[in-house]
matplotlib code that plots the C-alpha trace (Angstrom):
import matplotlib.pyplot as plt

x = [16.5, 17.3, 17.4, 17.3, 16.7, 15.4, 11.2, 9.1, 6.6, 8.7, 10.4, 8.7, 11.7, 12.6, 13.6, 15.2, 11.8, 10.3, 12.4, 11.7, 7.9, 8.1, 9.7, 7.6, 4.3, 5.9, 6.7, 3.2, 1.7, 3.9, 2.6, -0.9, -0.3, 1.7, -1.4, -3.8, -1.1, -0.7, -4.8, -5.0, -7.0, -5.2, -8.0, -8.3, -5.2, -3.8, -0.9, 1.7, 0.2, 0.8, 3.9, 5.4, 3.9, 5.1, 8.8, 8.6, 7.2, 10.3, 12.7, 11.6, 11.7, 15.1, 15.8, 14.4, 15.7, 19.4, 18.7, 18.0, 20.4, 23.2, 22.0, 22.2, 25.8, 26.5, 23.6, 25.5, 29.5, 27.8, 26.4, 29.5, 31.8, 29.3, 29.9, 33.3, 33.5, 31.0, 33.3, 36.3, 34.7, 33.9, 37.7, 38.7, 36.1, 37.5, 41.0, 40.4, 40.4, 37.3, 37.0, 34.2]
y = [-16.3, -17.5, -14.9, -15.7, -13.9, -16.9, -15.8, -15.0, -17.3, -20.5, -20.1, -20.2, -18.0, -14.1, -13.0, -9.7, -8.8, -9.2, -6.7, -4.3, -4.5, -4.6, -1.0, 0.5, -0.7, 1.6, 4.7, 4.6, 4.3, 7.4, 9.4, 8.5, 9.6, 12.6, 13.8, 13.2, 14.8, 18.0, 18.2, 18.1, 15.0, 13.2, 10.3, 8.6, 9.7, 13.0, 15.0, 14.1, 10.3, 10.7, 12.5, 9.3, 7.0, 8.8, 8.8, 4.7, 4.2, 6.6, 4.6, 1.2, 1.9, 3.1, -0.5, -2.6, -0.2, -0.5, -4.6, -5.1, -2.6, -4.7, -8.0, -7.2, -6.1, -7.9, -5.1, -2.4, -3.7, -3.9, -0.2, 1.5, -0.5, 0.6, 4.5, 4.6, 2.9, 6.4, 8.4, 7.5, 7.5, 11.2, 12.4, 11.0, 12.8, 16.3, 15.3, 15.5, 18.3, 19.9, 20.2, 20.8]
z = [15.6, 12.0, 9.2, 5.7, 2.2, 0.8, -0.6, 2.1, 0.9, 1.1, 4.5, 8.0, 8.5, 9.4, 5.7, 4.8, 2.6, 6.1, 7.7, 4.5, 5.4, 8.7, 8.5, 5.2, 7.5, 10.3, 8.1, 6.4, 10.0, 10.9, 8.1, 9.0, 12.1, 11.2, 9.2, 12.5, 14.6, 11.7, 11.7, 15.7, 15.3, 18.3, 18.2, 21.6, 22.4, 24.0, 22.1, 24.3, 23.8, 20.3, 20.1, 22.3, 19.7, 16.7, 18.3, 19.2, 15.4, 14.0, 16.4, 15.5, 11.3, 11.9, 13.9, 11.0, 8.0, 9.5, 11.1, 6.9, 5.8, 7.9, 6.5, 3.0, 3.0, -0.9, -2.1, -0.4, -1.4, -5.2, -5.0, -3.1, -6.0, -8.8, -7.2, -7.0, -10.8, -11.6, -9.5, -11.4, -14.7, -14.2, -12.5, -15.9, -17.9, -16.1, -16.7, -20.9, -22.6, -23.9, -27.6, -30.4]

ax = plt.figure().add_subplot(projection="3d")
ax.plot(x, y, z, "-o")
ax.set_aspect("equal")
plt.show()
């Protein structure tokens, strides 16, 4: 399997965006189901059926979330370098002396 990050709409292709639905579709089902669950409203399903479905949904958001996560590693270097440039900034602001 080919994955790209080229726009969903122009590639027949597994994008990155595709991943980043793929797991926002599974955490908005959880919730849905985390309301039902909260409520006692099991639908056709016993508890123990939903609790089994709610823990496959949790799993597989965590799958695409990190499968995206680990594809995007130029997002990531650019945030951890924009931290540690915010990090530094602010060792050097406590370093100067306060004055009015």
């Amino acid at each position: 399997m080919e994955i790209t990050n080229e726009q969903t709409e122009e590639t027949p292709r597994l994008t990155i965006a595709d991943l980043g639905v793929a797991a926002w579709a599974c955490s908005e089902l959880f919730n849905y189901m985390l309301e039902g669950y909260e409520e006692e409203d099991y639908g056709e399903m016993t508890k123990e059926q939903m609790e089994q479905a709610m823990n496959k949904l949790r799993a597989t958001f965590i799958k695409f979330d990190s499968l995206a996560s680990a594809l995007s590693p130029e997002v990531e270097e650019a945030e951890s370098e924009q931290e540690l440039e915010e990090e530094s900034s602010e060792e050097r602001d406590e370093d100067e002396p306060w004055s009015e």
